[in-house]
C-alpha positions as CSV (number, residue, x, y, z in Angstrom):
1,X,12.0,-22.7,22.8
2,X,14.9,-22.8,20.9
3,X,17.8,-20.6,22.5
4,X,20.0,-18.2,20.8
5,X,17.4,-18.1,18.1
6,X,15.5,-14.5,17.6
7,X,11.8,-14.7,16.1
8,X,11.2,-11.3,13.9
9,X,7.2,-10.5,14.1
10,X,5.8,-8.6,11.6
11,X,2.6,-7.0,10.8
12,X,1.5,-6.4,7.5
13,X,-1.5,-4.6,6.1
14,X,-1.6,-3.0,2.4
15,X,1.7,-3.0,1.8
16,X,2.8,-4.9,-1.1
17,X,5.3,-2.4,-2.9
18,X,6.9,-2.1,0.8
19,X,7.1,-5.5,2.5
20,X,9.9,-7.1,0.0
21,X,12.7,-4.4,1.2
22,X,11.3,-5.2,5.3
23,X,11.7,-9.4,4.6
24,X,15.1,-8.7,2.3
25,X,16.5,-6.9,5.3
26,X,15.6,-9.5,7.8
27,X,17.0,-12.5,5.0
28,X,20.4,-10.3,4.7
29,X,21.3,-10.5,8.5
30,X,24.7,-11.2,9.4
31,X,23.1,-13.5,12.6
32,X,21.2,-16.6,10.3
33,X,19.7,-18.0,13.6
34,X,16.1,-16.2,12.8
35,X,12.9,-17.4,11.9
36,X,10.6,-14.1,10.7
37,X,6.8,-14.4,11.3
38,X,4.2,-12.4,9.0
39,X,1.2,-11.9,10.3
40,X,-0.9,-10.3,7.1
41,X,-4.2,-8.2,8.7
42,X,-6.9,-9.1,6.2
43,X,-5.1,-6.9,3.8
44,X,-7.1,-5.7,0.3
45,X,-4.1,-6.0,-1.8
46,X,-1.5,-8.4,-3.0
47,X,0.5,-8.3,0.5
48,X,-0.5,-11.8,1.3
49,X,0.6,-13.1,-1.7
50,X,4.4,-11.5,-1.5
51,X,5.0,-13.2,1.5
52,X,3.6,-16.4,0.2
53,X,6.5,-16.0,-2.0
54,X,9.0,-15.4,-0.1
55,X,8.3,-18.3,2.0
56,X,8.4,-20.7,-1.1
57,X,12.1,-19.0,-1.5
58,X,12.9,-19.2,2.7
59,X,11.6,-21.7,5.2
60,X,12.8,-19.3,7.9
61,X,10.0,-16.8,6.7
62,X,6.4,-18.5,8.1
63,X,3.2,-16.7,7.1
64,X,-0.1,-16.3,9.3
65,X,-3.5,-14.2,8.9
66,X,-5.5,-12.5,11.4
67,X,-9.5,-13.7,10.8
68,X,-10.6,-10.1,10.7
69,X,-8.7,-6.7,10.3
70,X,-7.8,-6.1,14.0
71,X,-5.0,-3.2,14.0
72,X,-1.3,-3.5,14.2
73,X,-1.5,-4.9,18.1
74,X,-4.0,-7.9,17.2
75,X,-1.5,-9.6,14.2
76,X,1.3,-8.9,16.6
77,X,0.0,-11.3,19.0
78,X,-1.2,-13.3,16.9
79,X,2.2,-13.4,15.4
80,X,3.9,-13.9,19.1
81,X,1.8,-16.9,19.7
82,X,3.9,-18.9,16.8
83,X,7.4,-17.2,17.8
84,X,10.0,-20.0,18.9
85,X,12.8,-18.0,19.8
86,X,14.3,-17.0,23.1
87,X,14.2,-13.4,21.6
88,X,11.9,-11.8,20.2
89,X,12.1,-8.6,17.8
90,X,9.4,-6.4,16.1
91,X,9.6,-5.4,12.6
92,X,6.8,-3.4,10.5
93,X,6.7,-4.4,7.5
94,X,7.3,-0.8,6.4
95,X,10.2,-0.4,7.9
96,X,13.7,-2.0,7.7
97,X,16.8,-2.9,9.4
98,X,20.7,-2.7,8.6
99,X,22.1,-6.0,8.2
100,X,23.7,-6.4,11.5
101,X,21.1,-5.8,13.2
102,X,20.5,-8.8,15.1
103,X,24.0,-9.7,15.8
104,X,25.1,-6.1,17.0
105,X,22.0,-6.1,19.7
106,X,22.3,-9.6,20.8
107,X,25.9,-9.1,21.3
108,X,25.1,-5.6,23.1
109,X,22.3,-7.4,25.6
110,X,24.6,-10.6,26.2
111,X,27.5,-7.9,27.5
112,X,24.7,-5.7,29.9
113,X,22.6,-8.9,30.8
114,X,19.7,-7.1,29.5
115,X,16.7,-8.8,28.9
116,X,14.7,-5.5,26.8
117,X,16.9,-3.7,24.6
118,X,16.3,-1.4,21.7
119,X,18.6,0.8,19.4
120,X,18.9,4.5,17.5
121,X,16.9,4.2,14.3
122,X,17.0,6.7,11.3
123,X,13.5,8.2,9.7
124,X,13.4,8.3,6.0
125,X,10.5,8.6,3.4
126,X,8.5,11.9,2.7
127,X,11.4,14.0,1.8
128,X,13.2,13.1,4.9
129,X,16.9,12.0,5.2
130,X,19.7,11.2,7.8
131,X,17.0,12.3,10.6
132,X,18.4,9.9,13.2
133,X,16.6,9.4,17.0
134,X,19.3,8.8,19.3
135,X,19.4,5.7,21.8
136,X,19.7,6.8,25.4
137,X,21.9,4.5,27.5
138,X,18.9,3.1,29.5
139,X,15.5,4.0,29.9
140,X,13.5,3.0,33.2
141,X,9.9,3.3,33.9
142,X,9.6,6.4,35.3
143,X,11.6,8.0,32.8
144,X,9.5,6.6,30.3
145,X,6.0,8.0,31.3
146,X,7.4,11.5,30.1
147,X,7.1,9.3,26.6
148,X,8.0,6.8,24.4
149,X,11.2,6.9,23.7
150,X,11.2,3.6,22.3
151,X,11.5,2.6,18.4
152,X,9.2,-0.7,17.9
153,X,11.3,-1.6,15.2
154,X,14.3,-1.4,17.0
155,X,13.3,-3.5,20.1
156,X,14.4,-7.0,21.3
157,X,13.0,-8.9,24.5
158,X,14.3,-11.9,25.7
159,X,11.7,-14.6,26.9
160,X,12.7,-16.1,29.4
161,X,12.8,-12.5,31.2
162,X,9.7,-11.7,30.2
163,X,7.7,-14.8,29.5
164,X,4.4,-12.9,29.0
165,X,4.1,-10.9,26.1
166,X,0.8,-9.3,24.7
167,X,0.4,-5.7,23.2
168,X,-3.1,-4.3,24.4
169,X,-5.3,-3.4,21.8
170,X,-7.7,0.1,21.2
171,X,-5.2,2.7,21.9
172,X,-3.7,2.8,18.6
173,X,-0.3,3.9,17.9
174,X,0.3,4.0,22.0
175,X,-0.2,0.5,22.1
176,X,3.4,-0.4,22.0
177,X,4.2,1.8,24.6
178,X,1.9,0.6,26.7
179,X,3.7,-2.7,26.6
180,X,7.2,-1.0,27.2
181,X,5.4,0.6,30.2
182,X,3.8,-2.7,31.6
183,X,7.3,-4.8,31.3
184,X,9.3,-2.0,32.8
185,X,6.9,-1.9,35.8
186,X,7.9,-4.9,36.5
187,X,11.9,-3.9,37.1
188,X,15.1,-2.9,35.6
189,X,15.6,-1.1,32.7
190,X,15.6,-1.1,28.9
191,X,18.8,-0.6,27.2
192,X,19.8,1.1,24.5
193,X,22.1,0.7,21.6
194,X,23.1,3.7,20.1
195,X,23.6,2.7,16.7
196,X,20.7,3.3,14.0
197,X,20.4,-0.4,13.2
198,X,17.1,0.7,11.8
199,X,15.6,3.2,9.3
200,X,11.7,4.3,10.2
201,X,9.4,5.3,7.0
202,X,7.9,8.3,7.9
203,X,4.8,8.5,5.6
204,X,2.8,11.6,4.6
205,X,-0.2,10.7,6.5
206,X,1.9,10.5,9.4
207,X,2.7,13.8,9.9
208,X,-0.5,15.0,9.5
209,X,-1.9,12.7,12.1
210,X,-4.5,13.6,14.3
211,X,-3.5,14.5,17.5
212,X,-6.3,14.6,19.8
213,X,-7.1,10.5,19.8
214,X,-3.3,10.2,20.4
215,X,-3.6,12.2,23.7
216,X,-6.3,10.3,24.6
217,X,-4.7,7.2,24.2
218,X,-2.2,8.6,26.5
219,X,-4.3,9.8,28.7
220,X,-5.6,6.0,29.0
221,X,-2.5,4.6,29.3
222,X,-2.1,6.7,32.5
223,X,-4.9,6.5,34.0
224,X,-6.4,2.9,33.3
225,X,-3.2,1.1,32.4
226,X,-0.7,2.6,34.9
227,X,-3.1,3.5,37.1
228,X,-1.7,6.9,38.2
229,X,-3.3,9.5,39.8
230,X,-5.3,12.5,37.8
231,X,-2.7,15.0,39.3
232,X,0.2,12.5,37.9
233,X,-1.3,11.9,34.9
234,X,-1.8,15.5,34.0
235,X,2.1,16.0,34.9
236,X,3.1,13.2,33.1
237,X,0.6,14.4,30.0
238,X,2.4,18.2,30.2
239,X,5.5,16.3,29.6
240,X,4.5,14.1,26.8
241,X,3.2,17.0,24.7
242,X,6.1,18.9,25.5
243,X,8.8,15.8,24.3
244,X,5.7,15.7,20.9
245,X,6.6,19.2,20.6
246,X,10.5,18.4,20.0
247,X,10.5,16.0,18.0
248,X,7.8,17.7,15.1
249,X,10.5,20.4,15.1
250,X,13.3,17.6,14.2
């Protein structure tokens, strides 16, 4: 393990016209110490190819792909088993990152001895602009069973904290926050920058997403990851839909 270096994992599935501005904005960084993993899930198009390219260009940028389409979660870990860093930081390959990024939340966890941070990030896409989603100043677990208040592409662990990381798979887009819930559980808190160091893509399908497989998910999370009780659960799900509620109106 290399120290002060950050590995950058990113999954990538059809998204050829989008991944170049994700790997520019990892390549125009203001901290060089990175090595960026893509992880391409059995995509139909030319996404594979791109970052073939852009490793030619940039030895920092290493390419991997899943054996099968797996989901997001699968080509993360996948992608986590070649990461070399102390840190490690998520990026979709739809989204992207101001360039100081990495120096600005490295320097923020070195000052607060953090070992799970994350920042404010800014939606765009779909006719959206300047819609920003704040950073609270820490998050613990119990706050964060009300919800997910935690931007993927924003986050940065350190290792040697948490030596142990593996996104669960089947729950679909809660399968992040599982993770957040799992590493919280065991201590501390996660802090947060308040500085939209990324942008979010909000894509059309997005906001017309179904809603009943994501409370579901939720509901699983709950119940079979967290192991709470029905009563708790059903609290915690009242407070989750309320928080979904919010932000649709944003």
């Amino acid at each position: 393990m290399t120290d002060h270096m950050v590995s950058v994992v990113m999954p990538a599935y059809n998204c050829d016209t989008l991944i170049p501005e994700a790997i520019a904005s990892v390549q125009v960084q203001t901290y060089g110490h990175w090595n960026l993993i893509v992880v391409d899930d059995c995509s139909s198009d030319a996404t594979g190819r791109v970052a073939r390219e852009w490793m030619e260009r940039d030895p920092r940028v290493k390419g991997f792909r899943t054996p099968a389409n797996g989901g997001t979660s699968v080509a993360r870990n996948l992608g986590l088993a070649h990461c070399t860093g102390r840190y490690v930081a998520f990026l979709d390959a739809d989204d992207v990152w101001m360039p100081e990024k990495l120096e600005r939340q490295l320097g923020f966890m070195a000052r607060h001895g953090a070992g799970f941070s994350f920042t404010a990030y800014e939606k765009f896409g779909s006719g959206r602009s300047g819609g920003v989603i704040a950073a609270p100043p820490s998050v613990s677990w119990r706050e964060m069973l009300a919800g997910n208040r935690i931007g993927c592409s924003t986050v940065m662990i350190d290792v040697q904290v948490f030596p142990r990381l593996r996104f669960p798979t089947g729950l679909g887009r809660q399968e992040d926050y599982a993770l957040w819930l799992s590493l919280l559980r065991q201590g501390g808190l996660a802090y947060g920058l308040d500085e939209p160091l990324a942008r979010y893509r909000v894509h059309e399908a997005s906001k017309s997403a179904r809603k009943l497989p994501s409370i579901t998910a939720q509901w699983t999370v709950y119940r079979d990851f967290e192991k709470l009780s029905p009563l708790h659960a059903a609290w915690c799900l009242a407070n989750y839909a309320v928080r979904g509620a919010i932000k649709a109106l944003r």
